[in-house]
Gaussian input, Z-matrix of N, CA and C with variables (Angstrom, degrees):
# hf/3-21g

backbone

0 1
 N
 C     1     B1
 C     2     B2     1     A1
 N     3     B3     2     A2     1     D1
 C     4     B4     3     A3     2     D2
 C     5     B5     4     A4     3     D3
 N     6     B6     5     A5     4     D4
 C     7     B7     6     A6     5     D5
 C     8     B8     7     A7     6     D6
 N     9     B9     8     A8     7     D7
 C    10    B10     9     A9     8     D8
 C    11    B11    10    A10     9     D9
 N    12    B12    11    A11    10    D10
 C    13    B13    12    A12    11    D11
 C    14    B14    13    A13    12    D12
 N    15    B15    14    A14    13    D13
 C    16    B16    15    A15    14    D14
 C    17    B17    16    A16    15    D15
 N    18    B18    17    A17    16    D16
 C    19    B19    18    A18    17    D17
 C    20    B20    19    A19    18    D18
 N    21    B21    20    A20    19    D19
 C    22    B22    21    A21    20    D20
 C    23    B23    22    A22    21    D21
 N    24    B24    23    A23    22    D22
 C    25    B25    24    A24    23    D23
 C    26    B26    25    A25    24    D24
 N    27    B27    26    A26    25    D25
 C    28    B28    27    A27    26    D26
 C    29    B29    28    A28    27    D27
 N    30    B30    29    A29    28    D28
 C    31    B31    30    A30    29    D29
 C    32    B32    31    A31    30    D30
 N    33    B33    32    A32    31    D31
 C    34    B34    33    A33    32    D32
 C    35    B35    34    A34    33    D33
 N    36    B36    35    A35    34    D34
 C    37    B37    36    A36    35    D35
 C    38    B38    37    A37    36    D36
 N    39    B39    38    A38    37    D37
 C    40    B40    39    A39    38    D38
 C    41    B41    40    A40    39    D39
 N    42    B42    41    A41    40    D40
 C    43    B43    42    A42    41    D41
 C    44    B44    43    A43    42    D42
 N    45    B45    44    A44    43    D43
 C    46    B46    45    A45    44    D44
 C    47    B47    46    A46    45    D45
 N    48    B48    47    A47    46    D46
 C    49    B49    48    A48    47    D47
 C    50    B50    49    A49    48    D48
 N    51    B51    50    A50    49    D49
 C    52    B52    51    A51    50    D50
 C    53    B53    52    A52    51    D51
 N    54    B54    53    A53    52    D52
 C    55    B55    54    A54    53    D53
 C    56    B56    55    A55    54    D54
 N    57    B57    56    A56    55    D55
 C    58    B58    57    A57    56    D56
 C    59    B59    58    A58    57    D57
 N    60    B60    59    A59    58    D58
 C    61    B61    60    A60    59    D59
 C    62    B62    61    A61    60    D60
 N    63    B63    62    A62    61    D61
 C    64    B64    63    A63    62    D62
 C    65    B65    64    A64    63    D63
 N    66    B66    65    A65    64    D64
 C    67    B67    66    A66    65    D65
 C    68    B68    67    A67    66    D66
 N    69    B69    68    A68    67    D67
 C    70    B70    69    A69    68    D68
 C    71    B71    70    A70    69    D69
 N    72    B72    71    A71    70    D70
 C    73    B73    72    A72    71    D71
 C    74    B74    73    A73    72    D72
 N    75    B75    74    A74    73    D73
 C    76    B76    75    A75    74    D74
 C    77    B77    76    A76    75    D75
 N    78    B78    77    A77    76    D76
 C    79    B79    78    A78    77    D77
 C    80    B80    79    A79    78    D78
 N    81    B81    80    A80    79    D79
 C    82    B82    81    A81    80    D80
 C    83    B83    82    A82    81    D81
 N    84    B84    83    A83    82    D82
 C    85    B85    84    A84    83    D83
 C    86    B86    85    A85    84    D84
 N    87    B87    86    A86    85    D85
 C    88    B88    87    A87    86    D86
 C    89    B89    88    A88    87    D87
 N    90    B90    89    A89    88    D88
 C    91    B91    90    A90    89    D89
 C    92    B92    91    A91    90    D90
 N    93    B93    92    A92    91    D91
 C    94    B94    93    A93    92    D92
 C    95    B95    94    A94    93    D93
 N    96    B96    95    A95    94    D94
 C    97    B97    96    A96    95    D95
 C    98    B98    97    A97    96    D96
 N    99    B99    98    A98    97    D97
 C   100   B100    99    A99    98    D98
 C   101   B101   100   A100    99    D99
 N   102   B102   101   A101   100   D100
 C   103   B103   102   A102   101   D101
 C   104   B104   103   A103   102   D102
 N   105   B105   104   A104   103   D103
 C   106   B106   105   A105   104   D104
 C   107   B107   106   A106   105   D105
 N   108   B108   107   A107   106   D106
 C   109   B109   108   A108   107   D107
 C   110   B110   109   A109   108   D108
 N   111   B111   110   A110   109   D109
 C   112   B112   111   A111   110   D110
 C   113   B113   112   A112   111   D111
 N   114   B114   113   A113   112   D112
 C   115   B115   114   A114   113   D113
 C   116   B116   115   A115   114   D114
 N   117   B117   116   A116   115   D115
 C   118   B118   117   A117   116   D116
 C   119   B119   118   A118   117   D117
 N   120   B120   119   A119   118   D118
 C   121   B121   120   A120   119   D119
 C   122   B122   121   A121   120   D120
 N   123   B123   122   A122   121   D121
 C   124   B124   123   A123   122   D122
 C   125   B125   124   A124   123   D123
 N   126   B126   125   A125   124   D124
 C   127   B127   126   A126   125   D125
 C   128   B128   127   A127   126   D126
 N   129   B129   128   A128   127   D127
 C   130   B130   129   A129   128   D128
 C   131   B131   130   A130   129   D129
 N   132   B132   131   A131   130   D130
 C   133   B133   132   A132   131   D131
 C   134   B134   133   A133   132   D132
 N   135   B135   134   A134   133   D133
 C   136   B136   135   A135   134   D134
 C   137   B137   136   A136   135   D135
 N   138   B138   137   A137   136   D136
 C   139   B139   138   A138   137   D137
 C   140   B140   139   A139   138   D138
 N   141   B141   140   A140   139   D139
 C   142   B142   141   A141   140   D140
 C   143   B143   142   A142   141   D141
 N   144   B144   143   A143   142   D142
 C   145   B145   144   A144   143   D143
 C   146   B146   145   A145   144   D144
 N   147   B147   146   A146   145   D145
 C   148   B148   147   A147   146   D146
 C   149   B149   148   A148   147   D147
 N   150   B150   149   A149   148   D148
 C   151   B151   150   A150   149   D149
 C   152   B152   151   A151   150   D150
 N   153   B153   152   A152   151   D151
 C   154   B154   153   A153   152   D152
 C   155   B155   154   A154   153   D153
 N   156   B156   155   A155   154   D154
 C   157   B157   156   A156   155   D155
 C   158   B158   157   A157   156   D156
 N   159   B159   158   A158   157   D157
 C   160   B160   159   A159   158   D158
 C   161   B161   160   A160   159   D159
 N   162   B162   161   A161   160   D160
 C   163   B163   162   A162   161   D161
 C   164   B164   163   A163   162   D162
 N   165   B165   164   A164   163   D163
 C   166   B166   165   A165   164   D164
 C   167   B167   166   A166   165   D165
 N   168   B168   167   A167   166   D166
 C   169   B169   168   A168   167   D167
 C   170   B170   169   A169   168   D168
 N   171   B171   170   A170   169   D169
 C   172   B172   171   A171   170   D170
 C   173   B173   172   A172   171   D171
 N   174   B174   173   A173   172   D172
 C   175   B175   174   A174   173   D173
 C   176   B176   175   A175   174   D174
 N   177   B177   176   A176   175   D175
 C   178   B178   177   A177   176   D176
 C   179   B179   178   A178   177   D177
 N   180   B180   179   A179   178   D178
 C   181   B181   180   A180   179   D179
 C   182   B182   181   A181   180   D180

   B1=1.4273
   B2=1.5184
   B3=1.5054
   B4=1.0326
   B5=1.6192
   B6=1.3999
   B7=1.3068
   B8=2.1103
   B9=1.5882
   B10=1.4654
   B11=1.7272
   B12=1.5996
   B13=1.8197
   B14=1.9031
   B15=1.0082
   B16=1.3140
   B17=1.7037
   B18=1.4335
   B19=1.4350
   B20=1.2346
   B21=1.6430
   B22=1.3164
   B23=1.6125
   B24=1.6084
   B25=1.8390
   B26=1.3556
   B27=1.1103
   B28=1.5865
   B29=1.9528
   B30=1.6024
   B31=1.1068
   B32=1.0394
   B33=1.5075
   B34=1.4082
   B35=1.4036
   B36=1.7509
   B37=1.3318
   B38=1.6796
   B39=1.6393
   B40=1.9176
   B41=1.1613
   B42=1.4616
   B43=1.7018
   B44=1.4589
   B45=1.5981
   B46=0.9282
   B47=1.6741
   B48=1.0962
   B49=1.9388
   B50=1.5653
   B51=1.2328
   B52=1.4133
   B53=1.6657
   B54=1.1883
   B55=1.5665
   B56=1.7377
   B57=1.1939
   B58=1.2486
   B59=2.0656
   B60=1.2261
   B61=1.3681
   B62=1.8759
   B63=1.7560
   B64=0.8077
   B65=1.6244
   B66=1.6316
   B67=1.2774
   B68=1.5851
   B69=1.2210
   B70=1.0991
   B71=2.0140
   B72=1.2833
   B73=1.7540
   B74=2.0144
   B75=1.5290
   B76=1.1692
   B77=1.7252
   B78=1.1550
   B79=2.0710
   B80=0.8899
   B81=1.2140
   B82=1.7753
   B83=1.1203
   B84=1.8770
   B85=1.1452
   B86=1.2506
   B87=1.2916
   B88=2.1456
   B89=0.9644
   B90=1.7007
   B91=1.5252
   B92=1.3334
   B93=1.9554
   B94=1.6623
   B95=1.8930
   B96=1.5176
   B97=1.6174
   B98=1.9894
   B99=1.0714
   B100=1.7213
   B101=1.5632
   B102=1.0969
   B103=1.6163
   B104=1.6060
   B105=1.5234
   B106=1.0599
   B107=1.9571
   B108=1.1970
   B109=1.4996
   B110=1.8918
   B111=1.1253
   B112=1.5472
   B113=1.1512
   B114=1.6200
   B115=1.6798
   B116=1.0290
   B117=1.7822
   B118=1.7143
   B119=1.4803
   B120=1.7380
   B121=1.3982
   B122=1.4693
   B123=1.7557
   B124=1.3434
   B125=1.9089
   B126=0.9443
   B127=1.4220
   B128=1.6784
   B129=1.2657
   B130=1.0806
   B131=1.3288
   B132=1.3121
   B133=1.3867
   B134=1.7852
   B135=1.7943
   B136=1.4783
   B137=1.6161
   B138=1.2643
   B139=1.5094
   B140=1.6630
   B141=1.3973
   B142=1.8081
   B143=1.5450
   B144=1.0152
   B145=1.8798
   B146=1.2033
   B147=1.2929
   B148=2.1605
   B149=1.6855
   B150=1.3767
   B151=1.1047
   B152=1.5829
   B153=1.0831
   B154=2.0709
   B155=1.5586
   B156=1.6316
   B157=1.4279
   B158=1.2068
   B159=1.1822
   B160=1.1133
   B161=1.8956
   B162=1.3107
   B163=1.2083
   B164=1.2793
   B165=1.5072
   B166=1.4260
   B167=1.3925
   B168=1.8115
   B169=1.1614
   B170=1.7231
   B171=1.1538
   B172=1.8119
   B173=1.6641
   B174=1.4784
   B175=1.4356
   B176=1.3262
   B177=1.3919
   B178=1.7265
   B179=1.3189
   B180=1.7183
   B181=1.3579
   B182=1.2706
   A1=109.52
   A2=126.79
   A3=141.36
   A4=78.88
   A5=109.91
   A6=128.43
   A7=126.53
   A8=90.32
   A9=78.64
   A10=82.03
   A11=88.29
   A12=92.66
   A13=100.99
   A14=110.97
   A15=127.69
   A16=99.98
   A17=116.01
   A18=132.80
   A19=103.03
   A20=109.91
   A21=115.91
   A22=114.85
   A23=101.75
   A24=101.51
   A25=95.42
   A26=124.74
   A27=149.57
   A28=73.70
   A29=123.60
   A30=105.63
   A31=115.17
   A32=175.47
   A33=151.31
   A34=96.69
   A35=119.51
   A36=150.60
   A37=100.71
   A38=100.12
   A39=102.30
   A40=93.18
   A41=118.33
   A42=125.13
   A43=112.38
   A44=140.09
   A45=155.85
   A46=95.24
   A47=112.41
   A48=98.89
   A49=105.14
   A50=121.62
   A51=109.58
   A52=130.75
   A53=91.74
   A54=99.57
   A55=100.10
   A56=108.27
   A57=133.15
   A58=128.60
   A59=95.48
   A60=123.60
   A61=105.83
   A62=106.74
   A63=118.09
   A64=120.14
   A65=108.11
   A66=131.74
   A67=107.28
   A68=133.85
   A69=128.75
   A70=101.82
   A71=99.41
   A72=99.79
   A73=97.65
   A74=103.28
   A75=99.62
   A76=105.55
   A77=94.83
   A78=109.80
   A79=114.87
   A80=118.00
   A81=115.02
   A82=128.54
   A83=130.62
   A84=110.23
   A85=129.26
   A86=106.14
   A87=95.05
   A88=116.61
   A89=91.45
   A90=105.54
   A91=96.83
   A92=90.48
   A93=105.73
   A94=86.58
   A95=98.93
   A96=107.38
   A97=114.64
   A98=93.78
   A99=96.50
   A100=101.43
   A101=115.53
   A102=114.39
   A103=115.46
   A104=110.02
   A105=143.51
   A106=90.90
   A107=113.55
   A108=131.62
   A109=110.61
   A110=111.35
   A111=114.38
   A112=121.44
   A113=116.14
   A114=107.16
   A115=125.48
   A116=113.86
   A117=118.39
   A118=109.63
   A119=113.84
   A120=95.57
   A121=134.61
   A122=113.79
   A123=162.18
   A124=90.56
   A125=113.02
   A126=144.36
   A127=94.85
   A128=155.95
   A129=132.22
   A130=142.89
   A131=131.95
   A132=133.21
   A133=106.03
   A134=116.82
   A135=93.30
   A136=94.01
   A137=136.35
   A138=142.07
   A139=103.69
   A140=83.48
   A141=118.07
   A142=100.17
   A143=108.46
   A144=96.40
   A145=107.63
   A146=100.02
   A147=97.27
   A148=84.64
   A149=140.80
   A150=122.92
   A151=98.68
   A152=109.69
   A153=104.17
   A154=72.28
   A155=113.33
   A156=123.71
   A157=111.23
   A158=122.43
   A159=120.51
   A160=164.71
   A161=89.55
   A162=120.93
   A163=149.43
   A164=79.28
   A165=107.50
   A166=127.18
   A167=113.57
   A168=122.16
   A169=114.80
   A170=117.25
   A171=138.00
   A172=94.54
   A173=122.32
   A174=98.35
   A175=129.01
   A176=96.79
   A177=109.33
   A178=135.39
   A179=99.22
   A180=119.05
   A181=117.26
   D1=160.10
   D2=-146.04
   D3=-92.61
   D4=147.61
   D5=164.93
   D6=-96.42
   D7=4.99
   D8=-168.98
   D9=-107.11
   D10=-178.98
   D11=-168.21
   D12=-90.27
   D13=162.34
   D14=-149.07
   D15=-105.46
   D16=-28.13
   D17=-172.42
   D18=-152.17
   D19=144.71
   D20=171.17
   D21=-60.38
   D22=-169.61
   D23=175.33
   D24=-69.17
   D25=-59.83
   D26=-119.27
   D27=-75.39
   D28=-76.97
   D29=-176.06
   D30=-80.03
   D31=15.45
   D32=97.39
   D33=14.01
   D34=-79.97
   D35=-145.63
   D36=-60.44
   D37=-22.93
   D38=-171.04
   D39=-93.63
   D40=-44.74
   D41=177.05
   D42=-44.53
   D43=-62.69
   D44=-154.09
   D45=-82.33
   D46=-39.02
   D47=-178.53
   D48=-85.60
   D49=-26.12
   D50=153.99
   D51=-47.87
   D52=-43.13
   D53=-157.93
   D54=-85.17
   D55=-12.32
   D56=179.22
   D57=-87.15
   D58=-20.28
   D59=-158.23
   D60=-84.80
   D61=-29.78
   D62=170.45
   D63=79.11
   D64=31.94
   D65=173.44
   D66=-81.28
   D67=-43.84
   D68=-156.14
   D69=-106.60
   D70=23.86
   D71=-162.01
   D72=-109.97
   D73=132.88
   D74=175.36
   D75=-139.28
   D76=165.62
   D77=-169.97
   D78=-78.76
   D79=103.89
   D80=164.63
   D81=-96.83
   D82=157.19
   D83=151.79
   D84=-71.19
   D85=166.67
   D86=164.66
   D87=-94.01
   D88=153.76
   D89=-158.67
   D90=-85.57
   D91=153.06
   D92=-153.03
   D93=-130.73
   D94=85.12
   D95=-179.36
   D96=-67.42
   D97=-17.20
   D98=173.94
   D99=-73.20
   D100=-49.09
   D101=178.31
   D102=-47.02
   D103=-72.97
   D104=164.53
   D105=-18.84
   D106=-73.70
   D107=-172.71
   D108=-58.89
   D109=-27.77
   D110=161.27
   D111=-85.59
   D112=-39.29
   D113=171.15
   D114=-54.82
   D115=-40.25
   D116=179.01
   D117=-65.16
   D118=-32.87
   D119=-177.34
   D120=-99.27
   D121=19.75
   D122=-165.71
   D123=-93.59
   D124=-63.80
   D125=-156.15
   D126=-88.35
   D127=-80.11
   D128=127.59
   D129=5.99
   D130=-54.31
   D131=166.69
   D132=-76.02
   D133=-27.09
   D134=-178.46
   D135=-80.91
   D136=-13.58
   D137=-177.79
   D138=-43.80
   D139=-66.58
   D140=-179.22
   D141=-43.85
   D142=-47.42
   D143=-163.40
   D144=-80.61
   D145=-29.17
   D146=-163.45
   D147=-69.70
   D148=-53.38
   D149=-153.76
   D150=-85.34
   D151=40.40
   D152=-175.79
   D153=-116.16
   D154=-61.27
   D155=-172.68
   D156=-35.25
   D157=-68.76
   D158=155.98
   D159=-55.68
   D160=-2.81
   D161=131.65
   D162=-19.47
   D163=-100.66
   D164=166.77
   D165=-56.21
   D166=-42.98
   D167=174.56
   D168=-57.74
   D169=-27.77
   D170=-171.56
   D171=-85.85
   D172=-21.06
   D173=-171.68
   D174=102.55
   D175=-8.73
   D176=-173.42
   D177=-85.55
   D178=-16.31
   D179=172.54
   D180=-107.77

């Protein structure tokens, strides 16, 4: 990577009170990965059945 600076002080200094100012900041909940981890495997098992269902209905099982 390039070693020279990319922006002066002066804007760094405009950059950083922007980013700072708390215009671009919004509320989240926290993320709830057990949930997240039951929906996919909710969604998967109904995956699983329709093609068992189907299956079976075709004769294949």
């Amino acid at each position: 990577m390039s070693e020279e600076k990319q922006l002066s002080d002066e804007d760094m200094e405009r950059v950083e009170k922007y980013l700072n100012s708390g215009f671009n900041t919004t509320e989240r909940k926290p993320f709830r990965g057990l949930i997240l981890l039951a929906g996919i495997w909710a969604i998967i098992a109904a995956l699983g059945w329709v093609s068992y269902y189907i299956g079976k209905q075709a004769g294949y099982l």
